[in-house]
KOLLOVEX-828202 format. One record per residue: residue number from 1; residue in three letters; x, y, z of N, C-alpha, C in turn. Coordinates in pm, 1 decimal. Layout:
! residues N
+-----+-----+----------+----------+----------+----------+----------+----------+----------+----------+----------+
|   i |  aa |      nc1 |      nc2 |      nc3 |     cac1 |     cac2 |     cac3 |      cc1 |      cc2 |      cc3 |
+-----+-----+----------+----------+----------+----------+----------+----------+----------+----------+----------+
| NUM | Ala |        X |        Y |        Z |        X |        Y |        Z |        X |        Y |        Z |
...
+-----+-----+----------+----------+----------+----------+----------+----------+----------+----------+----------+
This chain:
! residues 143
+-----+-----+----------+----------+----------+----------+----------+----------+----------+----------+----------+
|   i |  aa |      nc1 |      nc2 |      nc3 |     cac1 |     cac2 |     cac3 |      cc1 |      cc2 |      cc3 |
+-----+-----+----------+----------+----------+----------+----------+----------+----------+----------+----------+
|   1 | Unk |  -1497.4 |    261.3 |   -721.8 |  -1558.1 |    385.7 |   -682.9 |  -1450.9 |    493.4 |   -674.3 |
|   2 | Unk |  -1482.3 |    611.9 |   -752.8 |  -1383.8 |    725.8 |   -764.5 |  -1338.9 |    777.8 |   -603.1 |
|   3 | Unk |  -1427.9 |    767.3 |   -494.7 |  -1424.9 |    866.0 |   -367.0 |  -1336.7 |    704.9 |   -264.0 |
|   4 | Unk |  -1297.1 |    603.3 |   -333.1 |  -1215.4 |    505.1 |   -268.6 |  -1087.0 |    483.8 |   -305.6 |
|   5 | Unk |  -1083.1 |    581.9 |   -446.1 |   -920.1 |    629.1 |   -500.7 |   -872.9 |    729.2 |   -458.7 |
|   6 | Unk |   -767.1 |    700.3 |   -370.1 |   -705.3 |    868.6 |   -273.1 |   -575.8 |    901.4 |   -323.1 |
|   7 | Unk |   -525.7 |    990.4 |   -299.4 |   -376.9 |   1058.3 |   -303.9 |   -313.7 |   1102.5 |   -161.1 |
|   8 | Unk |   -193.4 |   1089.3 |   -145.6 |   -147.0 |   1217.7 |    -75.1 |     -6.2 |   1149.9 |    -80.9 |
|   9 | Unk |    100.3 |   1178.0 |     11.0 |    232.2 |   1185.0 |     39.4 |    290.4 |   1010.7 |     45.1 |
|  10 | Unk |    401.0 |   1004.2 |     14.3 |    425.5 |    840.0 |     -7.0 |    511.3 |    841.8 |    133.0 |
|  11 | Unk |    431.8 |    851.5 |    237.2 |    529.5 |    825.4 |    392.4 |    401.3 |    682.6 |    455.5 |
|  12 | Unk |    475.8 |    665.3 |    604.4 |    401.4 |    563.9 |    690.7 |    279.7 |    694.8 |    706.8 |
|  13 | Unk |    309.5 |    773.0 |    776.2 |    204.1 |    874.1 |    831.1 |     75.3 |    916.2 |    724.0 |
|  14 | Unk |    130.4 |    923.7 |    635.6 |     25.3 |    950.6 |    481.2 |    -44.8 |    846.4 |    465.2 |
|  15 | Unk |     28.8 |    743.3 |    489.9 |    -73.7 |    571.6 |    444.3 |   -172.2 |    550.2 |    569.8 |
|  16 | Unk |   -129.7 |    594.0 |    693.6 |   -212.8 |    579.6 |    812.4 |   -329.7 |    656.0 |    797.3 |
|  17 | Unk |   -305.8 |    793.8 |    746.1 |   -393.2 |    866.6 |    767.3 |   -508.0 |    805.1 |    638.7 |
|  18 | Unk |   -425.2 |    776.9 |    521.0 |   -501.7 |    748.7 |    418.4 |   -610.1 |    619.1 |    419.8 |
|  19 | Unk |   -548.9 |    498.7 |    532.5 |   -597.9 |    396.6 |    555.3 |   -695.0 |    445.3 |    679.5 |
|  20 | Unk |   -681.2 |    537.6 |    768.4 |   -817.2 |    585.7 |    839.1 |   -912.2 |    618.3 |    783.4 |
|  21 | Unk |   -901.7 |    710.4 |    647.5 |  -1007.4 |    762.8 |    594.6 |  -1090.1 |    646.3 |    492.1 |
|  22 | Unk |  -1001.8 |    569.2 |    432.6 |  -1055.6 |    441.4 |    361.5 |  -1119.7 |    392.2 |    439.0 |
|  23 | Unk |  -1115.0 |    310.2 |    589.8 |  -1166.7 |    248.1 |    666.8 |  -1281.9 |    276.3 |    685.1 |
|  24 | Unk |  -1300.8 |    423.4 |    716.0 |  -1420.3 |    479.0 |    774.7 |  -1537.6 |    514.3 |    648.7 |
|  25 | Unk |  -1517.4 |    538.8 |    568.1 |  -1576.6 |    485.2 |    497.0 |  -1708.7 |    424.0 |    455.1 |
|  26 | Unk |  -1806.4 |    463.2 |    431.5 |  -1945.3 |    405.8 |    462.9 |  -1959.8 |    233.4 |    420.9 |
|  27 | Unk |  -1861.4 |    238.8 |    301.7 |  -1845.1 |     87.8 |    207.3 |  -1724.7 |     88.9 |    247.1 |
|  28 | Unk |  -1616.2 |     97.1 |    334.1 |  -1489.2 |     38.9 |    323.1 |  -1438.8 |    -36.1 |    197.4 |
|  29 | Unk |  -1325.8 |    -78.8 |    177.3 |  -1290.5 |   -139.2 |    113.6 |  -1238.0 |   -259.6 |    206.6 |
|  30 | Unk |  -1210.6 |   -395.6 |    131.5 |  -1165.4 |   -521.8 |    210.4 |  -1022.0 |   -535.0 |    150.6 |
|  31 | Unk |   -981.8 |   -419.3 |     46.9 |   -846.0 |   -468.6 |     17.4 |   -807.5 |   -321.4 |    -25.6 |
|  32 | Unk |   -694.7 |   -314.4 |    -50.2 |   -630.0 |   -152.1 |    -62.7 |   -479.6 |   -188.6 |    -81.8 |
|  33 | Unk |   -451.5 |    -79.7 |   -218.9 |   -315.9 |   -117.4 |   -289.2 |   -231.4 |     26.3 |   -269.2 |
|  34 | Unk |   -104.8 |     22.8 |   -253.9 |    -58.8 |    142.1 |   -210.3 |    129.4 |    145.3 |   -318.9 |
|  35 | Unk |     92.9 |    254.9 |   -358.4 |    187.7 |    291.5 |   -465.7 |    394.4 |    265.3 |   -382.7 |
|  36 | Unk |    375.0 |    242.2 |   -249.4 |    468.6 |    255.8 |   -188.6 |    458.9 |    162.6 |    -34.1 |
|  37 | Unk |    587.5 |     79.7 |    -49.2 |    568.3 |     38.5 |    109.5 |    537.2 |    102.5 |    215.0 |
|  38 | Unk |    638.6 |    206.9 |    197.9 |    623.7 |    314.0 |    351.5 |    517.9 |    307.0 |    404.5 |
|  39 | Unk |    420.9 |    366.3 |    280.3 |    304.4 |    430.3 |    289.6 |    215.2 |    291.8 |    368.7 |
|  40 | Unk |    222.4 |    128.4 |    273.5 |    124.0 |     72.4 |    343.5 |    206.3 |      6.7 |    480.2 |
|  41 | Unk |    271.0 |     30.2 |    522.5 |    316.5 |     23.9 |    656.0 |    267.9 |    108.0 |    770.1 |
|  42 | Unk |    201.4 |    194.1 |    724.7 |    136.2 |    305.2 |    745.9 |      7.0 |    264.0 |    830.4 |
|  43 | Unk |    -56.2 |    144.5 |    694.6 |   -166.5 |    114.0 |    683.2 |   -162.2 |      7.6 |    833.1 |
|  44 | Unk |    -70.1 |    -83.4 |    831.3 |    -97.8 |   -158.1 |    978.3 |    -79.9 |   -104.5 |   1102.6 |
|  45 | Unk |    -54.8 |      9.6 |   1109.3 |    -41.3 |    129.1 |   1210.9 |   -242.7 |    194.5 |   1241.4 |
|  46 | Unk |   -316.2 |    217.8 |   1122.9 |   -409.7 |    244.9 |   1127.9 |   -496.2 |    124.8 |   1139.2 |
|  47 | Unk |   -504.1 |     11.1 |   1077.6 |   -597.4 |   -108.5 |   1059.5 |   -595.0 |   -156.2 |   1242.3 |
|  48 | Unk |   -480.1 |   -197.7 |   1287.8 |   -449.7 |   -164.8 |   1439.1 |   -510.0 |    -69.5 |   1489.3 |
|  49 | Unk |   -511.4 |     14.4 |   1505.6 |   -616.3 |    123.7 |   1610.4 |   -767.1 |    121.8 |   1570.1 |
|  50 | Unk |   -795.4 |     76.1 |   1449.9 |   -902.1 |     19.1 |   1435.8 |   -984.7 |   -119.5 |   1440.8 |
|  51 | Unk |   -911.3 |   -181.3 |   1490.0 |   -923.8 |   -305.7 |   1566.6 |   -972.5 |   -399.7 |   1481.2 |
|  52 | Unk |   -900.6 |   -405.6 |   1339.9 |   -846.4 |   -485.7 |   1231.3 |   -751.8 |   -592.0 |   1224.0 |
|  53 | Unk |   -776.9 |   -699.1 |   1097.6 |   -649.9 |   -774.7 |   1107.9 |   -597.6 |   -759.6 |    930.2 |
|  54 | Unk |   -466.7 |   -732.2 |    958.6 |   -404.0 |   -692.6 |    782.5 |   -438.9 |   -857.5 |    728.4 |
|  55 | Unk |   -436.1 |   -907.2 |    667.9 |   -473.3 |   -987.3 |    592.9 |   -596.5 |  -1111.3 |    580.4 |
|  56 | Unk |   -664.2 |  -1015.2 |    715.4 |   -774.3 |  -1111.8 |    729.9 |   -897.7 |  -1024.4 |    726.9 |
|  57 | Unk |   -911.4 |   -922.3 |    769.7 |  -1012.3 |   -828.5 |    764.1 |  -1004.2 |   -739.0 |    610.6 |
|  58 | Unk |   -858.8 |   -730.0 |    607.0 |   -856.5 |   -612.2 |    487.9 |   -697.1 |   -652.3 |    441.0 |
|  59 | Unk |   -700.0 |   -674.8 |    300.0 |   -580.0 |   -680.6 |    212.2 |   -478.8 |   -582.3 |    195.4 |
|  60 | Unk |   -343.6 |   -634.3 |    179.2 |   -285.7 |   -465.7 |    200.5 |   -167.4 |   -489.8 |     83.3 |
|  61 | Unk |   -157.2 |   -481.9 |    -63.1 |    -54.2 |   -514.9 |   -145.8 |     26.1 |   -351.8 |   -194.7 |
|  62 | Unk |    136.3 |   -383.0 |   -187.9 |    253.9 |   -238.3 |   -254.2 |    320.6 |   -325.7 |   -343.9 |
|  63 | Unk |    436.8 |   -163.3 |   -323.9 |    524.1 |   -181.4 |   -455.0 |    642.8 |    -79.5 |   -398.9 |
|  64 | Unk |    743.1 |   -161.5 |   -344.3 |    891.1 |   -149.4 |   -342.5 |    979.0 |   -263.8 |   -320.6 |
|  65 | Unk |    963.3 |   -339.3 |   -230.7 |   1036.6 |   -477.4 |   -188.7 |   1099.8 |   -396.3 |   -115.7 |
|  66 | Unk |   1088.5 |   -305.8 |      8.6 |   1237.0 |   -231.3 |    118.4 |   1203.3 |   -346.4 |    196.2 |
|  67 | Unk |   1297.0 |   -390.5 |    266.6 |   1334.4 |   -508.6 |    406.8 |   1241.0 |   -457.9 |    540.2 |
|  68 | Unk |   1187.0 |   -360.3 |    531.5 |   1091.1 |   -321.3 |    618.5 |    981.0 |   -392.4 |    665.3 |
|  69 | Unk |    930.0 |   -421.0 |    515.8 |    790.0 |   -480.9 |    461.3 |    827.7 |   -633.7 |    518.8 |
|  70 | Unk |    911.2 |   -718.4 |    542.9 |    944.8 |   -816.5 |    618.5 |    921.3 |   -832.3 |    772.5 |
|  71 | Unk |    938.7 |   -719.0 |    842.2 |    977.1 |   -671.2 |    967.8 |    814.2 |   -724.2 |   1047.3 |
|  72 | Unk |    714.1 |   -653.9 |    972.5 |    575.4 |   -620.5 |   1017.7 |    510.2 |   -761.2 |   1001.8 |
|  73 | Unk |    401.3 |   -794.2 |   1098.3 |    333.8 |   -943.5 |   1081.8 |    202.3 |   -894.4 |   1065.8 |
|  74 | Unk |    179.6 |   -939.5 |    939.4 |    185.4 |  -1047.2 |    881.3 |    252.2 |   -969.1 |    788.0 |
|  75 | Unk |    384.2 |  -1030.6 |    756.4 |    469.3 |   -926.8 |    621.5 |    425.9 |   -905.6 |    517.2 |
|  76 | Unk |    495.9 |   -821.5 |    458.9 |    390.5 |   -704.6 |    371.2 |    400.6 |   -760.6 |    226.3 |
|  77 | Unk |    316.0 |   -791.6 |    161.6 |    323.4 |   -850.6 |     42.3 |    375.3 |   -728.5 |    -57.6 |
|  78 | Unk |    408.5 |   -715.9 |   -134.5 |    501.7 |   -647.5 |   -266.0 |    544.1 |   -695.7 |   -376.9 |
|  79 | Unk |    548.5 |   -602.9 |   -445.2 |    588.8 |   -605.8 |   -560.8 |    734.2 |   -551.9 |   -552.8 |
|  80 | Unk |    868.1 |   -610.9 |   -609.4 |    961.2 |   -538.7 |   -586.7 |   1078.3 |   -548.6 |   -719.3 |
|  81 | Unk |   1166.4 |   -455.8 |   -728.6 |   1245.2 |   -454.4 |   -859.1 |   1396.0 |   -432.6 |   -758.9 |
|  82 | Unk |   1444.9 |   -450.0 |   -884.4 |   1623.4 |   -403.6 |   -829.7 |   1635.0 |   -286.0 |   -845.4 |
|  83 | Unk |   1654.4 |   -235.3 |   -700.2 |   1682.5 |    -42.1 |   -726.3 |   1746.9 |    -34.4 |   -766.1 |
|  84 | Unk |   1890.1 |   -139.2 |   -759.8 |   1996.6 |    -88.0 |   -827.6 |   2034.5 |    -38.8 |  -1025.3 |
|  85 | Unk |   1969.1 |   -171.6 |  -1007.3 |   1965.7 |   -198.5 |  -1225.7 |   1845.4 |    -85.7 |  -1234.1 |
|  86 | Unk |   1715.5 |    -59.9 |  -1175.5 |   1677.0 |     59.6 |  -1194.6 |   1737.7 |    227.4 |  -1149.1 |
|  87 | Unk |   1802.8 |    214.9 |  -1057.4 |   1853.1 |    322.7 |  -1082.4 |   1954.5 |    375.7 |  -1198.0 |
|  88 | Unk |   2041.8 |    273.1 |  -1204.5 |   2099.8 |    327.7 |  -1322.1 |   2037.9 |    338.4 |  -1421.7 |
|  89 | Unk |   1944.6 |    232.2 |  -1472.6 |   1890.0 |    232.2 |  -1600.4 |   1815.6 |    413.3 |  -1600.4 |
|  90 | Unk |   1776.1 |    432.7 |  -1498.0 |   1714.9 |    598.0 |  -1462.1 |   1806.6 |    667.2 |  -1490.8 |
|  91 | Unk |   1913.2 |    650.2 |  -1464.3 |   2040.2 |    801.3 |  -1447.4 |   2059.7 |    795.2 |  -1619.7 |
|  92 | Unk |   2103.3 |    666.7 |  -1694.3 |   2100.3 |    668.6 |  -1880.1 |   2018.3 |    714.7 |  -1937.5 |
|  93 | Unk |   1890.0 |    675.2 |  -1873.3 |   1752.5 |    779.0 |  -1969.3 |   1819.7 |    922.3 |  -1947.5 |
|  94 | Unk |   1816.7 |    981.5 |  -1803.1 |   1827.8 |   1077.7 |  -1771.2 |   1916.7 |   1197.2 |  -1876.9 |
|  95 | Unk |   2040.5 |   1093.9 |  -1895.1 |   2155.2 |   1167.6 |  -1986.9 |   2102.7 |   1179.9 |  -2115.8 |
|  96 | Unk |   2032.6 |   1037.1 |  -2150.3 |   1970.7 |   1080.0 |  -2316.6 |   1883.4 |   1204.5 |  -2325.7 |
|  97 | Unk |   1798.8 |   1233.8 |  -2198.4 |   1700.5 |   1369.5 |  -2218.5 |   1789.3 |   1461.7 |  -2212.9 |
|  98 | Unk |   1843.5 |   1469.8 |  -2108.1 |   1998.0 |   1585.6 |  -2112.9 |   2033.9 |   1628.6 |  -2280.9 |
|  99 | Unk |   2036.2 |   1483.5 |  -2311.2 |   2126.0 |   1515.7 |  -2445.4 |   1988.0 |   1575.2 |  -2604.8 |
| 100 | Unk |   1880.0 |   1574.5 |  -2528.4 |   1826.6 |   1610.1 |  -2597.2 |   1668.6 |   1497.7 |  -2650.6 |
| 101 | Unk |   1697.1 |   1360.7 |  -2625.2 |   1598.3 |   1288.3 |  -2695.5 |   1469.4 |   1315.6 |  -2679.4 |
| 102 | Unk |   1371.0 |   1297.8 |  -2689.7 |   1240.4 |   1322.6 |  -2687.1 |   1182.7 |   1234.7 |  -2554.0 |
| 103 | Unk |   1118.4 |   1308.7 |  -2483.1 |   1088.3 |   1204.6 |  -2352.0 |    965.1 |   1053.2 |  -2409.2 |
| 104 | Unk |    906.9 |   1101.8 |  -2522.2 |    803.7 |    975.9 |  -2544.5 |    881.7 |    833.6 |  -2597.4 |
| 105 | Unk |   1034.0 |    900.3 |  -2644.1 |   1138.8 |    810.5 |  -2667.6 |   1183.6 |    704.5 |  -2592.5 |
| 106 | Unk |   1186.0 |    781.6 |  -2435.1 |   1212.9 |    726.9 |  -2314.6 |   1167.8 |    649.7 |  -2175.8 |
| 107 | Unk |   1044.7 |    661.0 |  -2273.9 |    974.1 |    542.8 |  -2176.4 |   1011.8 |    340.2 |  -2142.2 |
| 108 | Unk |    993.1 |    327.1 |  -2017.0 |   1043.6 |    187.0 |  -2042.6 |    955.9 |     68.5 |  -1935.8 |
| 109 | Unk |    963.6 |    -26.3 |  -1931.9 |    883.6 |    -81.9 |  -1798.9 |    977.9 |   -177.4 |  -1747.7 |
| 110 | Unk |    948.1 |   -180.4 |  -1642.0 |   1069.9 |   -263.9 |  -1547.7 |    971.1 |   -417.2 |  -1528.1 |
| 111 | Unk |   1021.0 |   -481.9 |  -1482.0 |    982.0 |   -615.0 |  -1443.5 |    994.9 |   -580.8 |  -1295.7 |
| 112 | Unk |    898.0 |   -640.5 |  -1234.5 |    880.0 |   -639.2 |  -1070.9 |    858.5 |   -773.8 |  -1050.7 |
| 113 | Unk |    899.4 |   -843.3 |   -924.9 |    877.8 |   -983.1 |   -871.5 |    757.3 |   -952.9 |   -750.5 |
| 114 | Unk |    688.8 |  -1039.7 |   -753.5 |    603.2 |  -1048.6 |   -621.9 |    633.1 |  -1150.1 |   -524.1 |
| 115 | Unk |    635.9 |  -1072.1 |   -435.7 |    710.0 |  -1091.1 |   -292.6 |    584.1 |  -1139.2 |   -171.1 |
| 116 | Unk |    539.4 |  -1239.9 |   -192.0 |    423.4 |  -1316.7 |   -115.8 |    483.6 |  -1321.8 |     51.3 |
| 117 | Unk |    375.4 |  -1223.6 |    104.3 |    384.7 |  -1173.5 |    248.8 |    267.9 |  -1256.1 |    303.2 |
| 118 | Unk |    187.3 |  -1175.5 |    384.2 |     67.3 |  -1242.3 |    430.7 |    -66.1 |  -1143.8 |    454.6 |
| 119 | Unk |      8.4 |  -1032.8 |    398.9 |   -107.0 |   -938.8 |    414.1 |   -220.8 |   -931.6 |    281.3 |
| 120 | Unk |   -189.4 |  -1011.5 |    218.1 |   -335.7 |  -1018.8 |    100.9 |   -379.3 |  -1145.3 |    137.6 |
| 121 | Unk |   -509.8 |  -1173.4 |     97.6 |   -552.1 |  -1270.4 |     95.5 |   -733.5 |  -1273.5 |     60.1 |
| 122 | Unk |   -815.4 |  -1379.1 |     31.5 |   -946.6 |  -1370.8 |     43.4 |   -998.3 |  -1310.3 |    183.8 |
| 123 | Unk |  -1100.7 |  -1190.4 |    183.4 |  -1110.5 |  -1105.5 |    323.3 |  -1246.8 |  -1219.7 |    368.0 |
| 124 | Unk |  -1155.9 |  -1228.4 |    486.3 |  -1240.9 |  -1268.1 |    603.6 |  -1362.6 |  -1177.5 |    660.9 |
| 125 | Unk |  -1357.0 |  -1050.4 |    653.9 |  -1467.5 |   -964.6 |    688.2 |  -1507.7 |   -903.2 |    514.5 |
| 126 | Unk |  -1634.9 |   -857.7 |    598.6 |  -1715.6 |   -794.6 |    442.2 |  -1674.3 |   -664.2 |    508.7 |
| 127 | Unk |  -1757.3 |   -549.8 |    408.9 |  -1772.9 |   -375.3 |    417.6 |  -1821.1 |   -386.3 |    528.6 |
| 128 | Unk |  -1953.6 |   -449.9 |    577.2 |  -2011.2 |   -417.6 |    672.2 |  -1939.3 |   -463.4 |    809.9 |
| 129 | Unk |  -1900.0 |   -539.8 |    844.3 |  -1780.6 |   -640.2 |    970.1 |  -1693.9 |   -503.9 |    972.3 |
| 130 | Unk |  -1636.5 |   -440.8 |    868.5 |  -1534.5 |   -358.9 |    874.8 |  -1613.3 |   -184.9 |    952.0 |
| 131 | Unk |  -1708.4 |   -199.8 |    895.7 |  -1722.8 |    -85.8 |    995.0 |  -1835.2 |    -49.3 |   1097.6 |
| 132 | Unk |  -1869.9 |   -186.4 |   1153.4 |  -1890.4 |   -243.5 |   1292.7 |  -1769.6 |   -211.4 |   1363.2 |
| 133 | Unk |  -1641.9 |   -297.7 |   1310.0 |  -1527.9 |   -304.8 |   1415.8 |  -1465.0 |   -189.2 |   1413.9 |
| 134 | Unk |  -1498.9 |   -103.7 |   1257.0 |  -1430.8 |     29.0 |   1343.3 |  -1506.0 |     85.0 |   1438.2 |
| 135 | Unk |  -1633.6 |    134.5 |   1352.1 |  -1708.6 |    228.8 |   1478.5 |  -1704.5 |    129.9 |   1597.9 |
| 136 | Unk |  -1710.7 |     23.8 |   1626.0 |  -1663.7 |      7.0 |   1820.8 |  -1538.5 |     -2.2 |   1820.7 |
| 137 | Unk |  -1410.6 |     44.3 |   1752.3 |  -1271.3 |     45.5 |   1841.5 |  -1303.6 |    217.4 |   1799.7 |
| 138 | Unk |  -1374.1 |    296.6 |   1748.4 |  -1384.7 |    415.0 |   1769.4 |  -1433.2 |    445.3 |   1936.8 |
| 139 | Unk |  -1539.2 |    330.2 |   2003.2 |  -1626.9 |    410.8 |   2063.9 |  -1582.6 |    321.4 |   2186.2 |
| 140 | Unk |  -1507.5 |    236.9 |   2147.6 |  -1394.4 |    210.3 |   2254.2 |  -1436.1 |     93.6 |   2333.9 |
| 141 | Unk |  -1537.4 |      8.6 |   2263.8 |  -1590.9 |   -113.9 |   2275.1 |  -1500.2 |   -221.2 |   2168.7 |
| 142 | Unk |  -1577.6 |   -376.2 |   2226.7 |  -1450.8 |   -487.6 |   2163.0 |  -1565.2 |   -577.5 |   2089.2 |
| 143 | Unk |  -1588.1 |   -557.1 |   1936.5 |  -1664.5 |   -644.9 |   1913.9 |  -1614.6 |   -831.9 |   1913.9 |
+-----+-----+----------+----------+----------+----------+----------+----------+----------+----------+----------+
């Protein structure tokens, strides 16, 4: 569904806010993929005040591998690459456009490893479980 694909800022605060508005949601979603850890770190900040569980109520998969995504329970599943061999490999493209090449020249794809956390999994709650338990940690009841 187009109105369950969002945008905004790749921070914790952006993914919170973004994972409030997903939640609430008439159909929620039971799983949600986020272009950036930060961001779904974000997301167990919001799934929490909504009286959620990350990998049991609602799936939560990214894409950086930062040591962060370890920190949080149930740790954060990811996708992750070597910043390092990607950064440089970034700064060489960079010089070839400098130098002139054509950017359709310069396209490339990295290999990412998946980094098995605990926040995906088959959802234990449906759409509907999900927004039961929000609207009562909205209304400040404990289903």
């Amino acid at each position: 569904q187009a109105d369950l694909m969002l945008s905004g800022a790749m921070t914790r605060e952006a993914g919170s806010a973004l994972t409030r508005r997903l939640l609430s949601h008439d159909t929620p979603p039971t799983a949600i993929v986020f272009a950036v850890d930060a961001a779904a770190l974000g997301a167990y900040e919001a799934a929490e005040a909504l009286g959620l569980e990350i990998g049991a109520d609602v799936s939560i998969i990214s894409y950086d591998g930062i040591p962060e995504g370890a920190w949080v329970r149930p740790p954060l599943t990811t996708f992750s690459v070597d910043s390092r061999v990607a950064g440089k490999r970034l700064a060489e493209l960079l010089i070839r456009r400098i130098r002139g090449e054509a950017p359709e020249d310069l396209r490339e794809t990295a290999m990412a490893s998946l980094q098995v956390g605990g926040s995906d999994g088959p959802p234990a709650a449906t759409s509907e479980t999900i927004v039961r338990r929000v609207s009562a940690a909205r209304a400040g009841t404990v289903t």
